[in-house]
N, C-alpha and C positions, 0 to 999 in steps of 0.2 A: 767528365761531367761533375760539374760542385753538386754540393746539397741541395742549394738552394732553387738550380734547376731542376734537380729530381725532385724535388718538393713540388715544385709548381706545374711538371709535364702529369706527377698525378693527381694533383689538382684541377688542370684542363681539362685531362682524361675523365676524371670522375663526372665532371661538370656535361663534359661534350656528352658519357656515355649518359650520362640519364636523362640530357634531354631527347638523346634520340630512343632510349627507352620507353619517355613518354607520345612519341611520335607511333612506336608502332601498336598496332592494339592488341587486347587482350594480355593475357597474364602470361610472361615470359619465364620458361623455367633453366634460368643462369640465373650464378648469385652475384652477390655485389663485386666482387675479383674478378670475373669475367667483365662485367660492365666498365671497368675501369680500364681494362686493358684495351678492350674493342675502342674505348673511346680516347687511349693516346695512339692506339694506332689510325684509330680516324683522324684524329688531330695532326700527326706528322701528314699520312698522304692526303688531308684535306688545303692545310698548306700549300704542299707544293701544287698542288694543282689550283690554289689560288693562283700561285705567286706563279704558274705557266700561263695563268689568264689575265696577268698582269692588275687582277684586283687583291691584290694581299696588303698591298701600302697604300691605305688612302685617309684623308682626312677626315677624323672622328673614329667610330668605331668599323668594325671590318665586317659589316654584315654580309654583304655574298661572303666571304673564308667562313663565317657561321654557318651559315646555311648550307653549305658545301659537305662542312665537319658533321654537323647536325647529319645529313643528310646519310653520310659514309656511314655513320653509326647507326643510324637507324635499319641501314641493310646490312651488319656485321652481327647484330644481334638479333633479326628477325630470319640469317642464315645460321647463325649458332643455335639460337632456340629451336630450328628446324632437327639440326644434326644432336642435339642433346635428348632431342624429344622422340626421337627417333628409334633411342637405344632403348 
């Protein structure tokens, strides 16, 4: 992988993790490393599960793959907050 792709999968990441940060409520106690990770990993499997529902490539911007990503993140950090909160 170049830089320039590591550059921009945690700038996704960052992007996807906080909006789905702002999706769940209440005060989440993960820091911003955590949020970034949840949210490139929401971004690869939100991907392919677009690109299995055959809306990942479409004209203009890719809002179902957003909402999908969005979505993944907002259950990866509303189950992490659960298991951090926990301890």
């Amino acid at each position: 992988m170049e830089i320039s792709g590591l550059v921009s999968a945690v700038v996704i990441g960052l992007v996807i993790g906080v909006l789905g940060r702002l999706v769940v409520p209440g005060r989440q106690h993960i820091g911003i490393l955590w949020t970034i990770v949840v949210g490139i990993v929401a971004a690869l499997i939100g991907s392919a599960i677009a690109a299995r529902l055959g809306v990942a490539d479409t004209k203009g911007p890719d809002w179902i793959e957003w909402l999908v990503q969005i979505a993944l993140a907002a259950v990866g950090i509303s189950a992490l907050d659960r298991a951090v909160s926990r301890r």
